[in-house]
N, C-alpha and C positions, 0 to 999 in steps of 0.2 A: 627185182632190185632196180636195173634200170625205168621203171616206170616211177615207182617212187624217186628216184633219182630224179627223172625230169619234170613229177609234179614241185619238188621240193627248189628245183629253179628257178620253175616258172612264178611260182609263191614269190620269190626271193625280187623276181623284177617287177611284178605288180605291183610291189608296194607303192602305195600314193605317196607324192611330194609332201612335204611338210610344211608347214606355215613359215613362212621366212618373213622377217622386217627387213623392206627394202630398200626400204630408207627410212630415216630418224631423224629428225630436223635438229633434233637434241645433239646427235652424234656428227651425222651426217653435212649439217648447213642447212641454211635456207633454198628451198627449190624458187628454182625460178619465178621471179617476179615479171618476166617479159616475153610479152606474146610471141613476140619475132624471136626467140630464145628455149624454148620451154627445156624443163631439166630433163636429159635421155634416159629412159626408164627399160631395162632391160627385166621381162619376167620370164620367170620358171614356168613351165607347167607345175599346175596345185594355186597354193594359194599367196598372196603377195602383199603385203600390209604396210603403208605408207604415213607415219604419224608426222602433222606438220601442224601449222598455228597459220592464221589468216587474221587479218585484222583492215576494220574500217578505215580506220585514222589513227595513224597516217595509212593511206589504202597498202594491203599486203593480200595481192592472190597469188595463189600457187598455181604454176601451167608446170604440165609432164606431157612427155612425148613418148610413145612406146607403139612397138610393131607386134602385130600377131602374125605366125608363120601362117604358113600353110598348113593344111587339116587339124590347125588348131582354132578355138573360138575364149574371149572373153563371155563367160556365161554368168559368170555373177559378178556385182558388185556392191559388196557388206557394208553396212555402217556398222562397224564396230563401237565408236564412243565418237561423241560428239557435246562440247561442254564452254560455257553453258549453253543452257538451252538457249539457243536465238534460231533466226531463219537466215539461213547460207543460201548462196546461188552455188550450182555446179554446172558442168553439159561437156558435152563432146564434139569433135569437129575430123571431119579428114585431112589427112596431113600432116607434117612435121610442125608446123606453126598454127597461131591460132589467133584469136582475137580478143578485141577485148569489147566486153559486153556492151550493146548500145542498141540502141533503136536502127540506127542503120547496118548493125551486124548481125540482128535477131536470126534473120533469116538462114545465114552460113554456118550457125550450127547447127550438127545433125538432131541435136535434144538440147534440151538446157531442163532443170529442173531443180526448183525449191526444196532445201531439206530443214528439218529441224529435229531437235532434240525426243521426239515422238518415233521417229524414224531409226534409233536404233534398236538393232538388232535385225534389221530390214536388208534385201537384197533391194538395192536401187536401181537395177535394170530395168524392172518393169515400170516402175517410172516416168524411165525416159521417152516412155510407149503410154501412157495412163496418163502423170501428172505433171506433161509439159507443159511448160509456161514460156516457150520459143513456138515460133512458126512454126518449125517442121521436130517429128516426134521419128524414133527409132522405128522403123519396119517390124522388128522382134525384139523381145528384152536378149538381145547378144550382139557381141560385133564378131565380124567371121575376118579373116586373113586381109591385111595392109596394116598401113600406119596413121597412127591416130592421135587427136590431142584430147587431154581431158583438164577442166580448169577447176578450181573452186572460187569464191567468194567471198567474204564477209556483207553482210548487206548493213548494217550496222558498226557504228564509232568503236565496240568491242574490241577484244582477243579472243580467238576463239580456236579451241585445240578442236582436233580431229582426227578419227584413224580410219582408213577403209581398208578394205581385203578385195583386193583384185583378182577373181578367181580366173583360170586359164587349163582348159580342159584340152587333152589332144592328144597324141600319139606319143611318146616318149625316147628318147634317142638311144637307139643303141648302136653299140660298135659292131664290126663285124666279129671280134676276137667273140661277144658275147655268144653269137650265131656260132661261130664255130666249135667252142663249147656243148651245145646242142647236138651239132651235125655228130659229134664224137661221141656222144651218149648211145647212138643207132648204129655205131659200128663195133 
């Protein structure tokens, strides 16, 4: 009994995180239009879905700012929907702040890469390793523990909606009452 007891726990804390919308530009507001500013994005381990609109003109890009702990990793990043089809800039940088794209800023971010409407249903990670269109391209499709910016674009006069899924893989928190729970299963 007690064995079944503790598979039937351990079942119970495994479960994976679920798709959360982390933001909704709909619900939420506009994310940050400024590099010196970008909107603070707290994620889950599992997965983290961000729908926002970007537009040429008048220029509207979104900066987010978000940290990975420790023994966690950013391992995917989904194009959910992306509409219409045009070609967006995106890319990532170290740090809380970030830039705004240029020829003299090419080089300080870590990837930048071209998306379009072909690219959904796509993890964009590898990507930022493959189809960079910045100086420097990511080491591996993941980012591993500090804090980071990621921006989008409009490259075109459009509007242009967007959703991605920020996947975040890594150890999951538990309390100690959960451990002790446990510990009392063996006595």
């Amino acid at each position: 009994m007690k064995t079944f007891a503790i598979v039937m726990l351990l079942a119970a804390m495994a479960v994976p995180a679920s798709a959360a919308v982390i933001w909704n530009e709909g619900i939420n507001g506009d994310l940050s239009s400024s590099e010196a500013a970008p909107t603070a994005i707290s994620f889950g381990v599992g997965t983290n879905q961000i729908l926002g609109t970007i537009s040429g003109s008048p220029l509207d890009r979104d900066y987010i700012t978000f940290t990975i702990a420790p023994g966690q990793t950013l391992s995917h990043l989904n194009l959910i929907a992306f509409s219409p089809d045009n070609l967006a800039f995106c890319a990532f940088n170290s740090g809380s702040t970030s830039f705004i794209p240029s020829g003299a800023t090419n080089g300080l971010f870590l990837s930048g890469i071209h998306i379009a409407g072909a690219d959904v249903g796509s993890d964009m990670m590898p990507f930022f390793d493959t189809r960079n269109v910045t100086t420097n391209s990511l080491a591996s499709p993941s980012l591993g523990p500090g804090t980071y910016c990621w921006m989008i674009q409009q490259t075109s006069p459009i509007l242009q909606s967007y959703t991605v899924e920020f996947v975040i893989d890594g150890a999951l928190n538990t309390d100690a009452q959960t451990w002790g729970m446990i510990k009392n299963l063996y006595r």
